[in-house]
N, C-alpha and C positions, 0 to 999 in steps of 0.2 A: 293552404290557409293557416294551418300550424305553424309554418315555416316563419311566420308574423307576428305568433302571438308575443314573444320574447322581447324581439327591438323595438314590439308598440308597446309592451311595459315599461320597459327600461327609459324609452323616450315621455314616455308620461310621469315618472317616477323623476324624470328631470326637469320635467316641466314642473314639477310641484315640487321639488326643492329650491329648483331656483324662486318660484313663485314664495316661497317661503323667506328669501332674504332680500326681497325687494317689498319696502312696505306701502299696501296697495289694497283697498277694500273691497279692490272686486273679487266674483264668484263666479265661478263655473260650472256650469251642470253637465257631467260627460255620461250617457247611458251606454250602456256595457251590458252584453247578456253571458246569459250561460256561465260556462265554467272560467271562461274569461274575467267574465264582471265577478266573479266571485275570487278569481285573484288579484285581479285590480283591489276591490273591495279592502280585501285582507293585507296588500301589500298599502294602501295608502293608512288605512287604521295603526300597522306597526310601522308609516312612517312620523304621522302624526303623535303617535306615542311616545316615539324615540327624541323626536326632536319639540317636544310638547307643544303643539301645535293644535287650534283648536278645528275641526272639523265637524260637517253633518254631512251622513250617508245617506238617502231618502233608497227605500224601497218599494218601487211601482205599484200598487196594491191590483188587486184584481177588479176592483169596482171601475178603475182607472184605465183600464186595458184598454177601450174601444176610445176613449176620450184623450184628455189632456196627456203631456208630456211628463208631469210628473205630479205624483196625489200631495197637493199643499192647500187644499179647500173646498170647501163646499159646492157642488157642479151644480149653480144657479137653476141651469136649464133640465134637470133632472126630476121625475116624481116622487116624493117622499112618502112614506106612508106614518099617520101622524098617530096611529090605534100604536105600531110598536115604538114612537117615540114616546109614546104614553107608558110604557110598559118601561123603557130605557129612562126617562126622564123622573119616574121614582125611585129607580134601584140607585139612579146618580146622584140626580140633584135636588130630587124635593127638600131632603130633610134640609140642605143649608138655603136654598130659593124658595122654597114653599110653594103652596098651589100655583102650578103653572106661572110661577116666575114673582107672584106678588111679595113674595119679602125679600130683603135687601139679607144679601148671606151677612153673618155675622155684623150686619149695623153697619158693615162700609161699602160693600159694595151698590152697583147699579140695578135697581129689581131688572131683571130679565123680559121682566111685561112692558115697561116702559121704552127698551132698546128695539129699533130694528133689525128684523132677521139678517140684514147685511152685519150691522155692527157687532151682530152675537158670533154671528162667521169669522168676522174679523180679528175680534178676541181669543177664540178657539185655537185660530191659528196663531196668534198670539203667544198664548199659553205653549201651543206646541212647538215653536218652533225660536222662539229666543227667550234665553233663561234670565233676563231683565223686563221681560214683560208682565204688568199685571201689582205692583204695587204692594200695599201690605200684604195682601192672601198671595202672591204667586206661590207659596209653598205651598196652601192648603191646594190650589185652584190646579198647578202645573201636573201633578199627578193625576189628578181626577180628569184631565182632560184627555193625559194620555190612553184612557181607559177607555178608553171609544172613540172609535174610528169617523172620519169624514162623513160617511155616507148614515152612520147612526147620528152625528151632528145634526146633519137635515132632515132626519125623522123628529127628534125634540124639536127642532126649529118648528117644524110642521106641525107641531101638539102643541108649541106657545104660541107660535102666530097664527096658524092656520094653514092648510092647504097651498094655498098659493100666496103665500110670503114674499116671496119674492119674484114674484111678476109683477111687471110695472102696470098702474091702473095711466089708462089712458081717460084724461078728464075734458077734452074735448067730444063736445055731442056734436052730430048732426043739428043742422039747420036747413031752414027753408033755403032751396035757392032762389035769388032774385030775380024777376023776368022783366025789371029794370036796366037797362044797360049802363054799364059805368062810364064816366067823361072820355074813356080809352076806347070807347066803344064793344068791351067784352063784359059780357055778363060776370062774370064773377069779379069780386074785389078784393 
């Protein structure tokens, strides 16, 4: 398997320079483990360097391991615990969102109490992950976001919205069934 690691560099490494002078917005996500992915890693960084090129590395996080392919948001289907987003959401945010989301940071932004936990997710990721998002504060906001991780995300989500934020409420009730039969001949309509 060593015998490999070399001509699958090198062939990646031409894959991304060529990809480099053909202009084209797509993106690829290549996962690479071990000391492999850590030369890939290091070899695509000083290629992007040399030929100043802009790139993003994502590193799989451990929360991420048993789930998705790569940690870029919020895991909807996850329990949060909303007692340490309480704990995390004053060391972050109160002082510029205020109690549990009711002031607008600095007078421009959206109070946090008025957004859905999707759209707060969304933002987050926002913030993280492209350095045009976010408006007058992305300076103030992009750092602070970097300061806590995906999975403490959805613990504050959890402390402004609630518990279960982001489960969908299902707003059909039960009803009587009819022991009418319909024109079709089948009971229900």
């Amino acid at each position: 398997m060593n015998f490999l690691k070399k001509p699958l560099l090198f062939i990646c490494l031409a894959c991304f320079m060529y990809a480099a002078d053909v202009p084209d917005d797509s993106s690829y996500v290549i996962e690479a483990k071990g000391d492999f992915g850590k030369e890939l890693k290091a070899l695509v960084e000083k290629y992007a360097k040399d030929e100043n090129v802009s790139i993003n590395v994502y590193k799989k996080s451990p929360q991420d391991s048993s789930g998705g392919f790569i940690n870029i948001g919020v895991d909807k289907n996850r329990a949060y615990n909303a007692s340490r987003g309480e704990e995390l959401y004053n060391v972050n945010c109160k002082h510029c969102h205020g109690d549990k989301g009711t002031s607008r940071a600095m007078g421009a932004s959206q109070r946090l109490a008025d957004m859905s936990a999707e759209d707060i997710s969304v933002a987050m990721s926002g913030y993280n992950s492209d350095p045009t998002f976010g408006g007058k504060l992305k300076y103030i906001m992009q750092p602070m976001a970097k300061n806590v991780n995906f999975s403490q995300v959805g613990d504050i989500i959890a402390y402004i919205k609630g518990n279960n934020a982001f489960s969908s409420e299902d707003d059909i009730k039960n009803s009587n069934i009819s022991t009418k039969p319909a024109q079709q001949g089948s009971y229900l309509e």
